[in-house]
GUDO-406854 format. One line per field, with one value per residue: chain; x, y, z negated of N, C-alpha, C, O in turn; residue in one letter; residue number from 1. Coordinates in steps of 0.05 Angstrom, whole numbers, plus 5000, padded with zeros to 4 digits. Atoms other than C-alpha are relative to their C-alpha. Last residue first. Layout:
<pts>
cadena	(A,...);
n_east	(X,...);
n_north	(Y,...);
n_up	(Z,...);
ca_east	(X,...);
ca_north	(Y,...);
ca_up	(Z,...);
c_east	(X,...);
c_north	(Y,...);
c_up	(Z,...);
o_east	(X,...);
o_north	(Y,...);
o_up	(Z,...);
residuo	(a,...);
num	(NUM,...);
</pts>
This chain:
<pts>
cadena	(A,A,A,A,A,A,A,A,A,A,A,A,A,A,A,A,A,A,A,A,A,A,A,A,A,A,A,A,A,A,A,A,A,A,A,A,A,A,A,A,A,A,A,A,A,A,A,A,A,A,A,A,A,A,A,A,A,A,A,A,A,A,A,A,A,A,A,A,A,A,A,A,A,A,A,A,A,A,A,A,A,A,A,A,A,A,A,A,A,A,A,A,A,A,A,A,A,A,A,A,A,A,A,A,A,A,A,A,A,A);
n_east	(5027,5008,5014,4965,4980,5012,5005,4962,4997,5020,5001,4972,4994,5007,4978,5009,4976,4981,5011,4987,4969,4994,4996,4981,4978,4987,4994,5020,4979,4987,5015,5033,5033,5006,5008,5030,4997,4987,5016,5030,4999,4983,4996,4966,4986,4967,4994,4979,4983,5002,4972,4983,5011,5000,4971,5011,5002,5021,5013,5003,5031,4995,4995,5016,5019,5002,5031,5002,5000,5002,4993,5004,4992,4996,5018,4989,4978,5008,5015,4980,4996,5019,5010,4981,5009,5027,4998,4977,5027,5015,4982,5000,4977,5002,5012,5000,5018,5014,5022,5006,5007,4989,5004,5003,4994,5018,4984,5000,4980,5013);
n_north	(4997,5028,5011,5004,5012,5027,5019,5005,5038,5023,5011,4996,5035,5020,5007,4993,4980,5013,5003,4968,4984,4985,4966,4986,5001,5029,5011,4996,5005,5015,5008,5009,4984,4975,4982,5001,4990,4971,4990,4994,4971,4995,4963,4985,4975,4987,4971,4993,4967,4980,4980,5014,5002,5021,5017,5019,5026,5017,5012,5036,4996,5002,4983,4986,4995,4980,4994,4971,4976,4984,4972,4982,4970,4978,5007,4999,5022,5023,5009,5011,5026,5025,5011,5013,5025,5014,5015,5017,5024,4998,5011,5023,4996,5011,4984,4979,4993,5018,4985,4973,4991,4977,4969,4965,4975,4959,4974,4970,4989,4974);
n_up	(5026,4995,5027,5013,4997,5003,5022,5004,4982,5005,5025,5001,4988,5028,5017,5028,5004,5004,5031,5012,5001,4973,5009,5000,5020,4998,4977,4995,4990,4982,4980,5021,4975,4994,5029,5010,4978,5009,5028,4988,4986,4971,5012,4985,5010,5012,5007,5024,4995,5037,5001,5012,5019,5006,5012,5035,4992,5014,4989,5000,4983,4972,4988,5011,4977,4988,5005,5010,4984,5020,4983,5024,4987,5016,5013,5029,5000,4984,5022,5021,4989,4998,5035,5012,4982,5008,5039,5007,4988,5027,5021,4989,4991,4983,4993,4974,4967,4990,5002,5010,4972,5007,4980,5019,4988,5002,4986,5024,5001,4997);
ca_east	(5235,5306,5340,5385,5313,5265,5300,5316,5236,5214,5264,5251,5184,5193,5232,5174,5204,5156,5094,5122,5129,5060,5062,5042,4987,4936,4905,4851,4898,4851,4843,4865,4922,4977,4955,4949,5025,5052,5019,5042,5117,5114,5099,5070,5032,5025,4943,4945,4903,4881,4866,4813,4754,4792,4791,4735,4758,4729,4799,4826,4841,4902,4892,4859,4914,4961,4946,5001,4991,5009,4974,4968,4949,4941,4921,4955,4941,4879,4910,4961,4912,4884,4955,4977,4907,4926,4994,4983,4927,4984,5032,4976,4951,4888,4888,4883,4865,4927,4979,5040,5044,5070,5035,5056,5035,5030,5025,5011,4993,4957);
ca_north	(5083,5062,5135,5160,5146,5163,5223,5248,5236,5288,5332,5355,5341,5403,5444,5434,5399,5337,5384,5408,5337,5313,5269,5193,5153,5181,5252,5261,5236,5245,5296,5335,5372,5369,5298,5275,5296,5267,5202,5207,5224,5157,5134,5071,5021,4960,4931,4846,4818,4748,4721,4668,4715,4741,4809,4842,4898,4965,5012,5051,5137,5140,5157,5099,5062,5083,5026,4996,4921,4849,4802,4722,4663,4590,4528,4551,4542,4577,4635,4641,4659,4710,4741,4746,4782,4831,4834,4854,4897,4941,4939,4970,5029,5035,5033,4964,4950,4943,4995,4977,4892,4838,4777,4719,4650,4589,4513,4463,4396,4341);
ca_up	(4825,4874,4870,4938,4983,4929,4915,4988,5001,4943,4951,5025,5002,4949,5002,5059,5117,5108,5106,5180,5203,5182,5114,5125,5093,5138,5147,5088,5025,4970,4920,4864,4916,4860,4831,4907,4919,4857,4877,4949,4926,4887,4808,4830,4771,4802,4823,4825,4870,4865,4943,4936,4959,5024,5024,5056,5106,5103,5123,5068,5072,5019,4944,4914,4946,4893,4861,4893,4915,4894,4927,4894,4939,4905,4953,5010,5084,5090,5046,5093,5148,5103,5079,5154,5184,5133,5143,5215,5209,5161,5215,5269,5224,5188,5122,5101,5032,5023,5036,4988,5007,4969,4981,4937,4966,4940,4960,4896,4930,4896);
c_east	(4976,4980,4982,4987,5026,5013,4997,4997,5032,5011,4994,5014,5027,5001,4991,5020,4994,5019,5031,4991,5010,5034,4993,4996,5030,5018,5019,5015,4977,5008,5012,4986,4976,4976,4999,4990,4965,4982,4994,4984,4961,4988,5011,5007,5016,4989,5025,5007,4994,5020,4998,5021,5019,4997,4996,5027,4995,5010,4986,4976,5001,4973,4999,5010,4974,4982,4997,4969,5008,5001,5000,5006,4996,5011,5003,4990,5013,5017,4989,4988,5014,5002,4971,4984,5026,4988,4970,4997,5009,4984,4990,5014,5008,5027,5007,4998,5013,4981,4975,4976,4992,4989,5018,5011,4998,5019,4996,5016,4999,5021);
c_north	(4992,5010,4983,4981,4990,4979,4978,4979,5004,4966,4977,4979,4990,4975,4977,4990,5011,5019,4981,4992,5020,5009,5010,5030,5017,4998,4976,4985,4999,5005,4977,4993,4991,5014,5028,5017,5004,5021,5029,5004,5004,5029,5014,5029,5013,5032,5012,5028,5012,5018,5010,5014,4975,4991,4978,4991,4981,4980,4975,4993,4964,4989,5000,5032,5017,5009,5021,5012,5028,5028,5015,5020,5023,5027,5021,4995,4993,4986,4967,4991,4983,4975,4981,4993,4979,4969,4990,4973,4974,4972,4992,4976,4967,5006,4989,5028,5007,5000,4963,5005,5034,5025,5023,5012,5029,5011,5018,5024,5020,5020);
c_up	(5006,4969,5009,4977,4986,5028,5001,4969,4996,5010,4998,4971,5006,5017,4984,4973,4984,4992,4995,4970,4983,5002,5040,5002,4998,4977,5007,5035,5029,5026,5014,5015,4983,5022,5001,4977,4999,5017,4992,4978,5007,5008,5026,5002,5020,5001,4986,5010,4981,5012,4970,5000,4981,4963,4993,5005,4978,5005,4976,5022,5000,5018,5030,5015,5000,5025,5005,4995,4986,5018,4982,5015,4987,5015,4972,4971,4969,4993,5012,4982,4988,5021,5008,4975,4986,4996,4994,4980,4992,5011,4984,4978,5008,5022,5031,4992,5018,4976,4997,5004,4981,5021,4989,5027,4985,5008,4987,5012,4985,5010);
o_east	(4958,4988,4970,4995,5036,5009,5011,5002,5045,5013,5009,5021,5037,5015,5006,5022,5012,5031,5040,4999,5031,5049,4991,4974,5044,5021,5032,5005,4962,4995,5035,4964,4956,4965,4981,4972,4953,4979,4972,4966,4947,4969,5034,4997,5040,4980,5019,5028,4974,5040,4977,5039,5009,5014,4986,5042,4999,5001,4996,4953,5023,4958,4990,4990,4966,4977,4976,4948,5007,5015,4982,5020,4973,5036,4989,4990,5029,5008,4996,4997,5015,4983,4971,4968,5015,4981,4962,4990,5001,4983,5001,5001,5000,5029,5014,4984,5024,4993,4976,4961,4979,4988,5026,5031,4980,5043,4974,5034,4982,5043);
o_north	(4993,5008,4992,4958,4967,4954,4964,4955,4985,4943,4957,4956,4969,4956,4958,4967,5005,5017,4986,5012,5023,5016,4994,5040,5020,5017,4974,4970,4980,5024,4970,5004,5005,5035,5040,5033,5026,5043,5041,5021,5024,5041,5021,5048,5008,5046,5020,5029,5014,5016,5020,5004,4967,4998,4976,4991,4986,4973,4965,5002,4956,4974,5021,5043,5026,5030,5031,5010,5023,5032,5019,5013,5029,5028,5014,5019,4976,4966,4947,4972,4960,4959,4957,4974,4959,4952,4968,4950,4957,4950,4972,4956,4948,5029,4967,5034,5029,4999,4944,5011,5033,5021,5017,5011,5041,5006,5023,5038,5022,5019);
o_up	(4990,4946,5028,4978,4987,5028,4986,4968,5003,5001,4998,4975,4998,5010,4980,4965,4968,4971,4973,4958,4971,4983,5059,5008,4978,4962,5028,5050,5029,5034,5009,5016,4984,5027,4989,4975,5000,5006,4989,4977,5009,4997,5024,5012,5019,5020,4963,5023,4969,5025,4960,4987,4960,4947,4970,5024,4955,5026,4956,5021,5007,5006,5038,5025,5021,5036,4997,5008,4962,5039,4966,5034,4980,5020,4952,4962,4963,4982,4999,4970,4996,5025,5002,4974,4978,4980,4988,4979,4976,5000,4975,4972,4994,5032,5037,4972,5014,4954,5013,4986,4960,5045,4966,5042,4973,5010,4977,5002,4968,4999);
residuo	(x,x,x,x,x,x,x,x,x,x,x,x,x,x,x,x,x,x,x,x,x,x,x,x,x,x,x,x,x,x,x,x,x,x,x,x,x,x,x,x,x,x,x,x,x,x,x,x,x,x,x,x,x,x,x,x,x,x,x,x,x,x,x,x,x,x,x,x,x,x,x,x,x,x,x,x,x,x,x,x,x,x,x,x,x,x,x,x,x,x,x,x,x,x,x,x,x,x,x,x,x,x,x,x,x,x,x,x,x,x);
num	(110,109,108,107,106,105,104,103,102,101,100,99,98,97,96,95,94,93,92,91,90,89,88,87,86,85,84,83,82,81,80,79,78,77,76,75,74,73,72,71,70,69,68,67,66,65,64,63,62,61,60,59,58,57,56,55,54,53,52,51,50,49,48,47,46,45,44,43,42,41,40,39,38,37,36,35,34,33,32,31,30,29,28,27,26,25,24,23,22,21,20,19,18,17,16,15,14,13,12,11,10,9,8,7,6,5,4,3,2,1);
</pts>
C-alpha cells in the first residue's frame, strides 16, 4: 500500500485572486491526485481578505492557524473586510502606524 502525503502551506487560500495564489491552487489539487493523504494549512485570517469561489478539493483536510498579522489588526480597527485586495496601497503603507506595522513583522518573526 502506498502512504504519499502532502502538506500544503499556503497564507491566502481560498484563492483571492491574484496570479501566485492560482498557482498554488491548481498545485495542491494536482498533488492531491498523486497523493493518497493531502493536509493545507492556512491563516484564518482569510475571513478578512476578498476570496475567489473555487471548490477545494474534497480530500484536501484544511487546517485554519491562528495569525496575529498587520491585516488582522487592520480589519479589527476598520470592523470590516478587506475591500481592495490583500495588499495595502502605497500611501496607506506610508502611514506612521503601517510604517510600524511592516518594520515589526519584518525585524520580529510572529
Amino acid at each position: 500500500m502506498s502512504n504519499k502525503r502532502f502538506l500544503f502551506i499556503h497564507y491566502h487560500y481560498p484563492p483571492i485572486r491574484n496570479s501566485g495564489v492560482y498557482r498554488n491552487y491548481y498545485l495542491s489539487t494536482a498533488l492531491k491526485e498523486l497523493t493518497d493523504n493531502a493536509c493545507l494549512i492556512t491563516t484564518d485570517n482569510r475571513k478578512y481578505l476578498p476570496n475567489e469561489v473555487l471548490e477545494i478539493h474534497p480530500n484536501i483536510t484544511r487546517r485554519e492557524a491562528f495569525t496575529l498579522d498587520y491585516r488582522r489588526i487592520v480589519a479589527w480597527l476598520n470592523g470590516k473586510k478587506s475591500k481592495a485586495g490583500a495588499q495595502f496601497s502605497e500611501g496607506t503603507k506610508k502611514s506612521p502606524i503601517m510604517v510600524w506595522a511592516i518594520k515589526s513583522t519584518e525585524e520580529f518573526s510572529f
